[in-house]
mmCIF file of the N, C-alpha and C atoms, coordinates in Angstrom:
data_MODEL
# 
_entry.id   MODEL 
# 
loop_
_atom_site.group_PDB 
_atom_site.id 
_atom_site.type_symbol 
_atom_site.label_atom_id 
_atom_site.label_alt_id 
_atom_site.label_comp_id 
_atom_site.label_asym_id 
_atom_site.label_entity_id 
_atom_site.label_seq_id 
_atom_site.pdbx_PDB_ins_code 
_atom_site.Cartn_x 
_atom_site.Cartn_y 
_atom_site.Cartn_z 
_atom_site.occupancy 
_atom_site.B_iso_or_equiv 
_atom_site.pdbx_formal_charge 
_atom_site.auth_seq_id 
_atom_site.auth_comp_id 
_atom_site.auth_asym_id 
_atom_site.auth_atom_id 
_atom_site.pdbx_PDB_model_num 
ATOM 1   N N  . UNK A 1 1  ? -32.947 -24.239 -32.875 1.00 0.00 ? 1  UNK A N  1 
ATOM 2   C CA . UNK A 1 1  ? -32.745 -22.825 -33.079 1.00 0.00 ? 1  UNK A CA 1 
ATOM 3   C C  . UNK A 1 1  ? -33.075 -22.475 -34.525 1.00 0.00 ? 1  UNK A C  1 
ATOM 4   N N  . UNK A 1 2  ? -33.843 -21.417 -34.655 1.00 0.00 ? 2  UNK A N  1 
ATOM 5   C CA . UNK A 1 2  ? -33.934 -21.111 -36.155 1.00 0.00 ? 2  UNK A CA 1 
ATOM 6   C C  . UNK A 1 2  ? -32.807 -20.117 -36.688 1.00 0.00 ? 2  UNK A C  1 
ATOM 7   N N  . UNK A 1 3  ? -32.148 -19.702 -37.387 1.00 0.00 ? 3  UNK A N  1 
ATOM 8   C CA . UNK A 1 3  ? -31.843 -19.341 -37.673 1.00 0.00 ? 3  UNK A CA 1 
ATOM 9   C C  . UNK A 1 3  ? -32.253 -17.656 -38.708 1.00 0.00 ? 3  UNK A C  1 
ATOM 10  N N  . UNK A 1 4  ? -31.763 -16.795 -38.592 1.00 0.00 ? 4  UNK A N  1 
ATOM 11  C CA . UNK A 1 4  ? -32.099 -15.499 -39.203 1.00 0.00 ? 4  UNK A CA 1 
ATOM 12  C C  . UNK A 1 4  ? -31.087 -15.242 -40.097 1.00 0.00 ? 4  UNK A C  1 
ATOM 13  N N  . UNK A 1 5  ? -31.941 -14.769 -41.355 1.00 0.00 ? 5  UNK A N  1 
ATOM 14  C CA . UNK A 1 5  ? -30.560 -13.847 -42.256 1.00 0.00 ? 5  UNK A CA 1 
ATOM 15  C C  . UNK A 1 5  ? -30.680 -15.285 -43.227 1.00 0.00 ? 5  UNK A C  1 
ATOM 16  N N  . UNK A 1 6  ? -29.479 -15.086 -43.927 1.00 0.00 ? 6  UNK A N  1 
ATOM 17  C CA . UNK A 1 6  ? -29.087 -16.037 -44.844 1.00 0.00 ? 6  UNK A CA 1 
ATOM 18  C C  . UNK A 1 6  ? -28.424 -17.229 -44.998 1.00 0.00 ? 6  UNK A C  1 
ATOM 19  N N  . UNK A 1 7  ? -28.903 -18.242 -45.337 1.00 0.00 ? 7  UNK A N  1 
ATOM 20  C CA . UNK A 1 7  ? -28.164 -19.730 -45.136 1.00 0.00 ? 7  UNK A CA 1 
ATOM 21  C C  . UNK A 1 7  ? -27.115 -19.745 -45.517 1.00 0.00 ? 7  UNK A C  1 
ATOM 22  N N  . UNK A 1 8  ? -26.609 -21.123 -44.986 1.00 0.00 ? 8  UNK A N  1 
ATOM 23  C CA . UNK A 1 8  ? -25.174 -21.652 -45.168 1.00 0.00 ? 8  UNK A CA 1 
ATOM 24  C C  . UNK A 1 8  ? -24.909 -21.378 -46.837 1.00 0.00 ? 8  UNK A C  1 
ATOM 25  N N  . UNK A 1 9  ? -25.808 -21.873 -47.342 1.00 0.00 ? 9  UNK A N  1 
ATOM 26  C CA . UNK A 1 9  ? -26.003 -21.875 -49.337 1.00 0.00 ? 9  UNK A CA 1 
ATOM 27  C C  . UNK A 1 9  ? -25.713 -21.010 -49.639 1.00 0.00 ? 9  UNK A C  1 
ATOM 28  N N  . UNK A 1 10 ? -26.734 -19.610 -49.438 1.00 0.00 ? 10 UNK A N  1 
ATOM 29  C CA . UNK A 1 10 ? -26.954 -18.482 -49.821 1.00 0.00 ? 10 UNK A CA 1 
ATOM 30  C C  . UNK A 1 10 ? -25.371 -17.456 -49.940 1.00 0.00 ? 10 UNK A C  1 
ATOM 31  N N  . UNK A 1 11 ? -25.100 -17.779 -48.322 1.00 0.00 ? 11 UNK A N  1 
ATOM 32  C CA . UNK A 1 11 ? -23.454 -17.104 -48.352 1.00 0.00 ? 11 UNK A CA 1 
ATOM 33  C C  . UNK A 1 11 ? -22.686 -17.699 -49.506 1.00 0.00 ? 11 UNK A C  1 
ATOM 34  N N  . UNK A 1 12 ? -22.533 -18.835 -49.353 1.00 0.00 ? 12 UNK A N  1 
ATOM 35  C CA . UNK A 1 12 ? -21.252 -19.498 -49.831 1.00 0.00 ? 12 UNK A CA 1 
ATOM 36  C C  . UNK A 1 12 ? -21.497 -19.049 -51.767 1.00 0.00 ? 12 UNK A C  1 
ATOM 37  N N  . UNK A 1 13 ? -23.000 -19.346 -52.248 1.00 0.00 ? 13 UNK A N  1 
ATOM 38  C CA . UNK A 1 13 ? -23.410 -18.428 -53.228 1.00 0.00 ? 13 UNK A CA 1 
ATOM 39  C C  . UNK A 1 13 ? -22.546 -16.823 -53.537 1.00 0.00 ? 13 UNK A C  1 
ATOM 40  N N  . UNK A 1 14 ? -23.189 -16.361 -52.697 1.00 0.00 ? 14 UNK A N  1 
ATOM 41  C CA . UNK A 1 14 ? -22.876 -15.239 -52.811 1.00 0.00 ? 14 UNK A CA 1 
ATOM 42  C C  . UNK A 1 14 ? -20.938 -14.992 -52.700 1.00 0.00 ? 14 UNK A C  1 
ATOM 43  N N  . UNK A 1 15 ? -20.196 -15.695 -52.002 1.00 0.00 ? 15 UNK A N  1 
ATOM 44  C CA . UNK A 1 15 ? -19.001 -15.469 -51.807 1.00 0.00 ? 15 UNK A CA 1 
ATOM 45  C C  . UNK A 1 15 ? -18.494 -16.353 -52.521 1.00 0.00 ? 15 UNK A C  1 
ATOM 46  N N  . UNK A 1 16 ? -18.595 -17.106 -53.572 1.00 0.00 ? 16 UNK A N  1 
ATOM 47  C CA . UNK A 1 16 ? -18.324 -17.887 -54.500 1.00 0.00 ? 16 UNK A CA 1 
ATOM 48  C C  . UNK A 1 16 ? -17.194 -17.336 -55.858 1.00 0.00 ? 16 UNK A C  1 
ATOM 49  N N  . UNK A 1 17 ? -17.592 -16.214 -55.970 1.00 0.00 ? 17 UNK A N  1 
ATOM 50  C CA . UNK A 1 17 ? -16.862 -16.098 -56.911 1.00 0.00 ? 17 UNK A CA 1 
ATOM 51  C C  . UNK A 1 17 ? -15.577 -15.312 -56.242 1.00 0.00 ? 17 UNK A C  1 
ATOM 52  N N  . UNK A 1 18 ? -15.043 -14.843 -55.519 1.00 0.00 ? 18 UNK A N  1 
ATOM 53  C CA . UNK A 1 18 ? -14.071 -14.298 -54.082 1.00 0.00 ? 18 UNK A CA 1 
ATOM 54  C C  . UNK A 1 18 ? -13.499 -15.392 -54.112 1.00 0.00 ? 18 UNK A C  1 
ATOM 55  N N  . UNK A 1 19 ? -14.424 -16.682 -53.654 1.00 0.00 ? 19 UNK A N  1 
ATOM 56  C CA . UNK A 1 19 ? -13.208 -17.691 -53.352 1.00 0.00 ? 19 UNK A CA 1 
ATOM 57  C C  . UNK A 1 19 ? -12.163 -17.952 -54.753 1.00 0.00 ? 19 UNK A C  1 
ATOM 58  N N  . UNK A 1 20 ? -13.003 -18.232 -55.686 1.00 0.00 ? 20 UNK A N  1 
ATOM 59  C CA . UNK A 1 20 ? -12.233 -18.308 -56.712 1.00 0.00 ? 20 UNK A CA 1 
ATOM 60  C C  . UNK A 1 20 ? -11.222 -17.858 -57.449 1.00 0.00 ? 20 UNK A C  1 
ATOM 61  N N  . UNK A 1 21 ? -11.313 -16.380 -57.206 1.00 0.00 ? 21 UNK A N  1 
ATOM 62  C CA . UNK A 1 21 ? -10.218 -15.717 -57.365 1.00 0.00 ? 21 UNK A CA 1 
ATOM 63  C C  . UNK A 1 21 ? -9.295  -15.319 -56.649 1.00 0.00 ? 21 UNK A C  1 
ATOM 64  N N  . UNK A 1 22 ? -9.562  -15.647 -55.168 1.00 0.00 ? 22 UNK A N  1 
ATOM 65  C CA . UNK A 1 22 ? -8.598  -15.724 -54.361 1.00 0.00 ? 22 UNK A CA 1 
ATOM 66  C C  . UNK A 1 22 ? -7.426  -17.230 -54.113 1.00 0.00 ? 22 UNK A C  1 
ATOM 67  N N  . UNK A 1 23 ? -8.606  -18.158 -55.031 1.00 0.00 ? 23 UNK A N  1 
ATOM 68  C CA . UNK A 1 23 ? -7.545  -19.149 -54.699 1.00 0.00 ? 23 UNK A CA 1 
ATOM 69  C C  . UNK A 1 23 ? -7.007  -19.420 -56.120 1.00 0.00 ? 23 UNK A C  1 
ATOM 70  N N  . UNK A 1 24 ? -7.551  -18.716 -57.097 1.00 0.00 ? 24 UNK A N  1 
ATOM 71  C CA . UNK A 1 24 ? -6.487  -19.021 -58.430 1.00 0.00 ? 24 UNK A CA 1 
ATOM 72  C C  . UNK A 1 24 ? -5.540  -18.026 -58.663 1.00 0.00 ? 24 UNK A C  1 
ATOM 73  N N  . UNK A 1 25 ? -5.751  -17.171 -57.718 1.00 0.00 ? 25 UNK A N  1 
ATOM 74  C CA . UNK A 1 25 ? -4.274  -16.016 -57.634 1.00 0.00 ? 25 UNK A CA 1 
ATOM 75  C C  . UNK A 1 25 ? -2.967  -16.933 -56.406 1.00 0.00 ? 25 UNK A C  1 
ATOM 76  N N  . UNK A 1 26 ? -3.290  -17.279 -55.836 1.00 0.00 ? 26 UNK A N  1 
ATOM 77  C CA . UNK A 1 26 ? -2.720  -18.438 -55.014 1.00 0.00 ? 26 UNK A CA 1 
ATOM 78  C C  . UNK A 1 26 ? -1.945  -19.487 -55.263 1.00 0.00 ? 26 UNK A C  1 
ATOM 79  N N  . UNK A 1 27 ? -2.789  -20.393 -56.595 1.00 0.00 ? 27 UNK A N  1 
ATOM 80  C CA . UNK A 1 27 ? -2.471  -21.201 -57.218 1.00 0.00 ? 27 UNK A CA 1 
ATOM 81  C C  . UNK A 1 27 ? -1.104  -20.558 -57.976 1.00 0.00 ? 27 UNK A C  1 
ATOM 82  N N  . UNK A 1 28 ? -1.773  -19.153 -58.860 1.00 0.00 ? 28 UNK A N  1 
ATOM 83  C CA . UNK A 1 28 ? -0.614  -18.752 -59.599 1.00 0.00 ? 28 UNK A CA 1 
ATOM 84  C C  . UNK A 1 28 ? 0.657   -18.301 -58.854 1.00 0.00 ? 28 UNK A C  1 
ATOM 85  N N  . UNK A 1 29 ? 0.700   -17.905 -57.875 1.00 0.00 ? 29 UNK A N  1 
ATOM 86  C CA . UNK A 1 29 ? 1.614   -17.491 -57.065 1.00 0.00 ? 29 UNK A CA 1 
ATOM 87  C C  . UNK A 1 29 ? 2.636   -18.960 -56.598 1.00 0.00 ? 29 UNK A C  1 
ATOM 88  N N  . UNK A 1 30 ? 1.957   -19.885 -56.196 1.00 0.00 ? 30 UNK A N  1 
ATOM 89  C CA . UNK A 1 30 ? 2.306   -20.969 -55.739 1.00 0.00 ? 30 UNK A CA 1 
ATOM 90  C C  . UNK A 1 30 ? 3.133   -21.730 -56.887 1.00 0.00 ? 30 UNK A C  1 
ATOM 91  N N  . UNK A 1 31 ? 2.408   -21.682 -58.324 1.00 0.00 ? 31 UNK A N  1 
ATOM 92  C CA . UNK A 1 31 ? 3.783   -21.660 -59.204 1.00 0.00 ? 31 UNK A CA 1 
ATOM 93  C C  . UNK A 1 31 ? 4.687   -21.060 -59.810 1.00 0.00 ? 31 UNK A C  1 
ATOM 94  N N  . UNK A 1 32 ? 5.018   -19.792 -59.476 1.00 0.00 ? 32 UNK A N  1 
ATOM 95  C CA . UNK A 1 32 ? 5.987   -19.041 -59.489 1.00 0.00 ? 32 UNK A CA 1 
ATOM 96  C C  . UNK A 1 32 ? 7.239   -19.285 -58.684 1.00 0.00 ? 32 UNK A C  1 
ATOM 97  N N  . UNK A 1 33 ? 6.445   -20.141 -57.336 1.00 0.00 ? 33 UNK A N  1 
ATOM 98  C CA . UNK A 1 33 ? 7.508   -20.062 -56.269 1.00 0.00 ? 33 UNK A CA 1 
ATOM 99  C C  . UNK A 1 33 ? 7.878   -21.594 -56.623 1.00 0.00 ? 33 UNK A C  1 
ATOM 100 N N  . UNK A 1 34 ? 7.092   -22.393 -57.412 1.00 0.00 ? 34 UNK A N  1 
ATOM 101 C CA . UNK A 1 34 ? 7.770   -23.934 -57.662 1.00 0.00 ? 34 UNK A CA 1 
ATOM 102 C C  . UNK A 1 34 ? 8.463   -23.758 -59.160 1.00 0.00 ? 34 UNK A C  1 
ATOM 103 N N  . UNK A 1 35 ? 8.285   -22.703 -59.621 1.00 0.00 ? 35 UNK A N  1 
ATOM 104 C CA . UNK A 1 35 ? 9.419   -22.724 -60.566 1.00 0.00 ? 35 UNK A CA 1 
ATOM 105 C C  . UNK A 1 35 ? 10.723  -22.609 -60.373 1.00 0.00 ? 35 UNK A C  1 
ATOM 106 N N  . UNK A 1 36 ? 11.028  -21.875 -59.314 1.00 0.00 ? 36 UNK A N  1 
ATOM 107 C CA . UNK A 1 36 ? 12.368  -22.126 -58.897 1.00 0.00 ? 36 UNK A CA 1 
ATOM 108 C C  . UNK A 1 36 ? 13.047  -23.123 -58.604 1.00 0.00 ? 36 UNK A C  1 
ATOM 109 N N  . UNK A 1 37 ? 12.406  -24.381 -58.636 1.00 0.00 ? 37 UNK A N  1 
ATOM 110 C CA . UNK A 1 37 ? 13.290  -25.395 -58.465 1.00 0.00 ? 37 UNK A CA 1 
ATOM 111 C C  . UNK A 1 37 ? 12.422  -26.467 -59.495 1.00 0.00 ? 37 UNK A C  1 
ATOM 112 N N  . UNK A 1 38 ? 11.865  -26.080 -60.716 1.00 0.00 ? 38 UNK A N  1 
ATOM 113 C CA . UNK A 1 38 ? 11.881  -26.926 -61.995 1.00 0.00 ? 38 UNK A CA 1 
ATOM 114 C C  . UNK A 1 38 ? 11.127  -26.929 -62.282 1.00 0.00 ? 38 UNK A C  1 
ATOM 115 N N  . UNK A 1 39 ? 10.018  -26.429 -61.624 1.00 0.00 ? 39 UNK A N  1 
ATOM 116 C CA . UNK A 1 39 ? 8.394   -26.988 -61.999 1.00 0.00 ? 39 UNK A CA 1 
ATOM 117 C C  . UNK A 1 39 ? 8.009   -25.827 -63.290 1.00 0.00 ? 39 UNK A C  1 
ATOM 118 N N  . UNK A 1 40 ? 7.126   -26.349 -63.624 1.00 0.00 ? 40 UNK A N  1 
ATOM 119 C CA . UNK A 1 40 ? 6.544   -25.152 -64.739 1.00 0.00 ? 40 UNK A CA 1 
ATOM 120 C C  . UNK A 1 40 ? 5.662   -24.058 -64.104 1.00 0.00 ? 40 UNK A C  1 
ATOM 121 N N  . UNK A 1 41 ? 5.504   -23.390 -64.842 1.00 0.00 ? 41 UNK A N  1 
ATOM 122 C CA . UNK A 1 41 ? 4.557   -21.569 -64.495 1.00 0.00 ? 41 UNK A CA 1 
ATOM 123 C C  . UNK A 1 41 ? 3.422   -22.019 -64.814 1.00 0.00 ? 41 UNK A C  1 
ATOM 124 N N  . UNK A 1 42 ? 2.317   -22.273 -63.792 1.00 0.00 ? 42 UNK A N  1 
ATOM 125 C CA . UNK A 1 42 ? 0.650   -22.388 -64.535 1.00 0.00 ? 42 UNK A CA 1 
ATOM 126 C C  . UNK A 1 42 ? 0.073   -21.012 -65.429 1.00 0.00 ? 42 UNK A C  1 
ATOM 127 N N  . UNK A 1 43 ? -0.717  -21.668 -66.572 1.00 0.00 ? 43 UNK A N  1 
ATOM 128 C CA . UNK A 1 43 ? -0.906  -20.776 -67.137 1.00 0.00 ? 43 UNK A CA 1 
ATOM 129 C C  . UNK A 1 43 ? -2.410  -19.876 -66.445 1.00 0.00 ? 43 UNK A C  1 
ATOM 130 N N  . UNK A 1 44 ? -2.627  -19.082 -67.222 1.00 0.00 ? 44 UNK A N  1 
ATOM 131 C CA . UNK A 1 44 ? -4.072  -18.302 -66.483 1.00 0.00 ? 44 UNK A CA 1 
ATOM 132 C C  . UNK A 1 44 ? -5.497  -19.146 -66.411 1.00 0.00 ? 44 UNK A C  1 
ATOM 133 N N  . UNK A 1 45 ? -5.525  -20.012 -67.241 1.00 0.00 ? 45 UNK A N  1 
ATOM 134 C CA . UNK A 1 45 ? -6.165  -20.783 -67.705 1.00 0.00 ? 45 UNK A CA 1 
ATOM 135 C C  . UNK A 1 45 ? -6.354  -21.961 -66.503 1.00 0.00 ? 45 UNK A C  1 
ATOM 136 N N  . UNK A 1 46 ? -5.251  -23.086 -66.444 1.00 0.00 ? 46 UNK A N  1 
ATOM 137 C CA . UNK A 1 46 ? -4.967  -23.476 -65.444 1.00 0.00 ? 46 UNK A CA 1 
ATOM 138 C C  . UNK A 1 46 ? -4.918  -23.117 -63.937 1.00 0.00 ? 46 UNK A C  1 
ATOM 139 N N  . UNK A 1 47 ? -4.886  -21.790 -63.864 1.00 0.00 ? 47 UNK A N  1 
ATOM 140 C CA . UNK A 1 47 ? -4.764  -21.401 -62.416 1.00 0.00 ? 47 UNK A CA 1 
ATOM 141 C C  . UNK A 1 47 ? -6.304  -20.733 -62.247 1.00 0.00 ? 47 UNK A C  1 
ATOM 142 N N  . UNK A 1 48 ? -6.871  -20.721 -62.832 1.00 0.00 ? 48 UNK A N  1 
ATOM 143 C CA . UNK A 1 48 ? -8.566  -20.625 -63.076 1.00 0.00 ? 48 UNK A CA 1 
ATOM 144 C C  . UNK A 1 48 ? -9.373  -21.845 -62.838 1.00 0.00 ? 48 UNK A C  1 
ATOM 145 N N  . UNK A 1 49 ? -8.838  -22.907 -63.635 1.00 0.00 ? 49 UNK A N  1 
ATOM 146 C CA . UNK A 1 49 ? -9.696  -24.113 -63.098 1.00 0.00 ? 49 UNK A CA 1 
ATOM 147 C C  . UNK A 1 49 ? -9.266  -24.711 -62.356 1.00 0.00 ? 49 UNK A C  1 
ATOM 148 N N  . UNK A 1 50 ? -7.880  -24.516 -61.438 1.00 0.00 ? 50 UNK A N  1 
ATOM 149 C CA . UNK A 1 50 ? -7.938  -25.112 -60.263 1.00 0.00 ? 50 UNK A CA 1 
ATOM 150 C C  . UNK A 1 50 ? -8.470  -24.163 -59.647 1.00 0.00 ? 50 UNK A C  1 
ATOM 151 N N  . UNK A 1 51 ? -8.536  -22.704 -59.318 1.00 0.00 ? 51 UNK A N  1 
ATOM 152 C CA . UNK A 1 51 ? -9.067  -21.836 -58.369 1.00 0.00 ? 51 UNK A CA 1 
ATOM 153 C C  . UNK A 1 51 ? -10.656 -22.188 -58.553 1.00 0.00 ? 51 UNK A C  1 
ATOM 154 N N  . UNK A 1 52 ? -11.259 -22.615 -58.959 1.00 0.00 ? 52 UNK A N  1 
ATOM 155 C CA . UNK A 1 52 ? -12.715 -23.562 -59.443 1.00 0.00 ? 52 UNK A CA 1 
ATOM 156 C C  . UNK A 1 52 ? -13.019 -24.452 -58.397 1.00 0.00 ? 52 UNK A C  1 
ATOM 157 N N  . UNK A 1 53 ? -11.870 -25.695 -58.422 1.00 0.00 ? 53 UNK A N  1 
ATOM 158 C CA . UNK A 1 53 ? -11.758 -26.343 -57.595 1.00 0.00 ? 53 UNK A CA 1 
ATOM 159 C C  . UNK A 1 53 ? -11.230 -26.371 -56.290 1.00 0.00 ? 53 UNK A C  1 
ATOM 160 N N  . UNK A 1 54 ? -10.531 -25.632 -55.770 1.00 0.00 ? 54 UNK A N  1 
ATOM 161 C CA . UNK A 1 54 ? -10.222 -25.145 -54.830 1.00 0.00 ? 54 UNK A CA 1 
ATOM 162 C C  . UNK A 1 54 ? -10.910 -24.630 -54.188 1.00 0.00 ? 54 UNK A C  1 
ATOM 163 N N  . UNK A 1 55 ? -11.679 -23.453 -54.618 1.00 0.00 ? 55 UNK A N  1 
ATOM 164 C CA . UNK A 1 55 ? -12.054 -22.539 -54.182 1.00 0.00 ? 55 UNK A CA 1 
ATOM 165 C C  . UNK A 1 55 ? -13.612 -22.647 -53.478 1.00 0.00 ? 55 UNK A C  1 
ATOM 166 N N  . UNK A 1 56 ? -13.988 -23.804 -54.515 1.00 0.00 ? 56 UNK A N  1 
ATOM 167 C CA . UNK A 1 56 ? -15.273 -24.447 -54.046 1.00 0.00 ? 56 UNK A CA 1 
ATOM 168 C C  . UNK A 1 56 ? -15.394 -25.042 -52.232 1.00 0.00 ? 56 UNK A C  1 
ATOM 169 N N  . UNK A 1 57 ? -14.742 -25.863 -52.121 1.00 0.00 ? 57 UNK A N  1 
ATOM 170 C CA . UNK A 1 57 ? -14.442 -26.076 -50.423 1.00 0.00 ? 57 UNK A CA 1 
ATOM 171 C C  . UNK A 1 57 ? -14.262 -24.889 -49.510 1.00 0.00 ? 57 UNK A C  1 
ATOM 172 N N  . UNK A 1 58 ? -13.321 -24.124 -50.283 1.00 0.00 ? 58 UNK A N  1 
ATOM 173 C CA . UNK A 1 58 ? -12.665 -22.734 -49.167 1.00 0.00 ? 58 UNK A CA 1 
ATOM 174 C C  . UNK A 1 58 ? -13.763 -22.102 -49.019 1.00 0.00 ? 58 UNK A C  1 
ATOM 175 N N  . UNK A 1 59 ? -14.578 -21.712 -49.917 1.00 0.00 ? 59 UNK A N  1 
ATOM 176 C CA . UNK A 1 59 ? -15.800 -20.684 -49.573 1.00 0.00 ? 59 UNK A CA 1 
ATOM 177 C C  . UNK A 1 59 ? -17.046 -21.479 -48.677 1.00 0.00 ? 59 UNK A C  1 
ATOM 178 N N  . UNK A 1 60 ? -17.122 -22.823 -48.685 1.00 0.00 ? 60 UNK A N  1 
ATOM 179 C CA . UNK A 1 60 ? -18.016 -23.388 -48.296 1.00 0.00 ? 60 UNK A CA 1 
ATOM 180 C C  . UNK A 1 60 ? -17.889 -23.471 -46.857 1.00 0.00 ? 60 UNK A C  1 
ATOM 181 N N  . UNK A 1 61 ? -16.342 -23.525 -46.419 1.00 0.00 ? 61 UNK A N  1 
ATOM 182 C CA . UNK A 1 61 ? -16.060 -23.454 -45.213 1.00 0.00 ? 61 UNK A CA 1 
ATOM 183 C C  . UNK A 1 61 ? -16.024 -22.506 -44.259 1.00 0.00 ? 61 UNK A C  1 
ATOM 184 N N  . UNK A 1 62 ? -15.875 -20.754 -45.234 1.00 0.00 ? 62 UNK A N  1 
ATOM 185 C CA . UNK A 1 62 ? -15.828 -19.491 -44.817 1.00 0.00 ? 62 UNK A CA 1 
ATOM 186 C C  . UNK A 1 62 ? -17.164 -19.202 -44.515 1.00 0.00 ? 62 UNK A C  1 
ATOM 187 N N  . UNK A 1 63 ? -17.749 -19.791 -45.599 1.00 0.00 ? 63 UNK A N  1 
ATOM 188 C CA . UNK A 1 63 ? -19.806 -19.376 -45.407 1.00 0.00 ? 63 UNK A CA 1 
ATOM 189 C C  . UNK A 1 63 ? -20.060 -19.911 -44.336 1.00 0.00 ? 63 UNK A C  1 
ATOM 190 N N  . UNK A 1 64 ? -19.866 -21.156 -43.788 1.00 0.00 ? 64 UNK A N  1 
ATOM 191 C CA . UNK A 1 64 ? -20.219 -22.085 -42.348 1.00 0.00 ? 64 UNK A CA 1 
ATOM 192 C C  . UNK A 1 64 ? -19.595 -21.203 -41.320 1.00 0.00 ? 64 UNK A C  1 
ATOM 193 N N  . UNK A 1 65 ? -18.115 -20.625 -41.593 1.00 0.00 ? 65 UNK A N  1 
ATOM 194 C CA . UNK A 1 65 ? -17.895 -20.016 -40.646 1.00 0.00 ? 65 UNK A CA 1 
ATOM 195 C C  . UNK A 1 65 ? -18.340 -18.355 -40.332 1.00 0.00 ? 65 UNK A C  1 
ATOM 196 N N  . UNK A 1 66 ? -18.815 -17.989 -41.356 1.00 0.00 ? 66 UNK A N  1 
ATOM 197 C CA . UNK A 1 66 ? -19.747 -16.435 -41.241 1.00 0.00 ? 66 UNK A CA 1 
ATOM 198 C C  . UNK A 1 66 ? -21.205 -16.794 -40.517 1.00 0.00 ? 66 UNK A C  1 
ATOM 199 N N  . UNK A 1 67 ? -21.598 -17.709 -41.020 1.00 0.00 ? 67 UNK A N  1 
ATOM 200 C CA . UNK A 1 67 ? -23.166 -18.388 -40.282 1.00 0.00 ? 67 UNK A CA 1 
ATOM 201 C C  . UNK A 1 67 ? -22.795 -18.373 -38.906 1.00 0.00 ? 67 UNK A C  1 
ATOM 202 N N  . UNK A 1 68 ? -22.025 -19.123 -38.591 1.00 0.00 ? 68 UNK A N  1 
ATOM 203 C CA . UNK A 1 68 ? -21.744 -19.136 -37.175 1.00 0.00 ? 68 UNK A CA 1 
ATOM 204 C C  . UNK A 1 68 ? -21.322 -18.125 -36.235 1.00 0.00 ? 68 UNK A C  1 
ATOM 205 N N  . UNK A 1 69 ? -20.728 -17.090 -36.769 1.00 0.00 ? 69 UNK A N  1 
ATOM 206 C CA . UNK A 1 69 ? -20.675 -15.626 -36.445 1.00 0.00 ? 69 UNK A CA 1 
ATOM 207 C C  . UNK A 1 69 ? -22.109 -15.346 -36.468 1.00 0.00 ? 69 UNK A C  1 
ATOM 208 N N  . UNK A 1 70 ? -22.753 -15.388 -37.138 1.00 0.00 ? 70 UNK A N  1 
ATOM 209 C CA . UNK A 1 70 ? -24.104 -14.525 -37.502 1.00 0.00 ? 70 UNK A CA 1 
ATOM 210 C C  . UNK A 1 70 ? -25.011 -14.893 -36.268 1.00 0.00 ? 70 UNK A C  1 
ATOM 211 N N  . UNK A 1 71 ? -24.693 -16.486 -35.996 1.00 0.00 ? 71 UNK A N  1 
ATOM 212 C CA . UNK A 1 71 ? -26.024 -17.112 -34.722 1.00 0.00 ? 71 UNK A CA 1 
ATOM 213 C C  . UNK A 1 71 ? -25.054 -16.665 -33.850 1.00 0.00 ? 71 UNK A C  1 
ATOM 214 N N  . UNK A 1 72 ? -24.052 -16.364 -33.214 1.00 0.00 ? 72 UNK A N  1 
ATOM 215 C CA . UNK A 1 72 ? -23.482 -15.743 -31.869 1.00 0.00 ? 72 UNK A CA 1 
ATOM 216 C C  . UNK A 1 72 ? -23.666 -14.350 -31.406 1.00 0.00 ? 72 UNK A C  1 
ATOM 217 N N  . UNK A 1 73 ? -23.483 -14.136 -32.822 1.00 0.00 ? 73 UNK A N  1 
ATOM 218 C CA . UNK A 1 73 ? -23.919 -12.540 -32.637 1.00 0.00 ? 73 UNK A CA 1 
ATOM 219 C C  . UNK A 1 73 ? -25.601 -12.377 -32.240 1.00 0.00 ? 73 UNK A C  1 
ATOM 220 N N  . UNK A 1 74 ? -26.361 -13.171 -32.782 1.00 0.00 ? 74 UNK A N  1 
ATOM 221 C CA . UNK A 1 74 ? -28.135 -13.039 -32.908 1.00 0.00 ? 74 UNK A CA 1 
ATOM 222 C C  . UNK A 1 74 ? -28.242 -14.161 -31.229 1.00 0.00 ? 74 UNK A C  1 
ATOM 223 N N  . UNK A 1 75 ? -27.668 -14.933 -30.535 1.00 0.00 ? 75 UNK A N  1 
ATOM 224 C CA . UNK A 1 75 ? -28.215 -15.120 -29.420 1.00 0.00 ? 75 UNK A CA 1 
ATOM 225 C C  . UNK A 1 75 ? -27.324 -14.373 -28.094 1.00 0.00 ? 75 UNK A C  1 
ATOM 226 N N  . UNK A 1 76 ? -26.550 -13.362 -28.526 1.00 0.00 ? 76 UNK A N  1 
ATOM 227 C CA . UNK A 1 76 ? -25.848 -12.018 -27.757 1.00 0.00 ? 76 UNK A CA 1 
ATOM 228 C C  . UNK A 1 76 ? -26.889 -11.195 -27.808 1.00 0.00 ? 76 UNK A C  1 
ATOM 229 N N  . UNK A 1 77 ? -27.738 -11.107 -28.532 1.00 0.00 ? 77 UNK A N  1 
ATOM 230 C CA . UNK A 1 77 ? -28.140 -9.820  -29.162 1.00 0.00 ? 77 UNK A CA 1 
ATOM 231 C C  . UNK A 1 77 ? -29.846 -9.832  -27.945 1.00 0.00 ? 77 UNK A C  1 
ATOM 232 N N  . UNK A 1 78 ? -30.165 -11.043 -28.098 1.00 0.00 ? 78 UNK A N  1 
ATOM 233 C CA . UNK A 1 78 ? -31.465 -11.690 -27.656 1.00 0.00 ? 78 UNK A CA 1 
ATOM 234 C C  . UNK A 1 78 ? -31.335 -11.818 -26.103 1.00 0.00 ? 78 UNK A C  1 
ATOM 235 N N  . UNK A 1 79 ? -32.328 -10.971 -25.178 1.00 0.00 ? 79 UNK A N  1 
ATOM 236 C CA . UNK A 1 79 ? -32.228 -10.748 -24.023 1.00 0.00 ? 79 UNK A CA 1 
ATOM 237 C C  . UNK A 1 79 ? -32.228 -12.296 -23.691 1.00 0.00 ? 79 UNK A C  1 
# 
């Protein structure tokens, strides 16, 4: 099957920087809620370069899963 529109790459490109800030607001949130029982508060800094790392997988997995929307929709579409 060929595929139409934009690759797996291209998305995850493009939605790359989303992931990141969705998962270093996450991160920060996530230590707010482990401070309550001792842990320290990540700083902005820290909750940036893990949302880096994090965020890298999450978007890669969202892009695979928009692609795959995209070919269901394009062999629905195709008499």
């Amino acid at each position: 099957m060929i595929h139409s529109g934009w690759s797996t790459r291209k998305i995850a490109l493009a939605l790359y920087p989303f992931g990141v800030g969705a998962a270093a607001v996450n991160v920060f949130f996530a230590s707010l809620i482990f401070s309550w029982v001792g842990w320290p508060i990540a700083s902005i800094a820290w909750s940036i370069g893990l949302g880096c790392l994090i965020g890298a997988p999450a978007t890669w997995y969202f892009a695979r899963h928009i692609r795959r929307l995209m070919d269901s929709a394009d062999e629905k579409a195709v008499p």
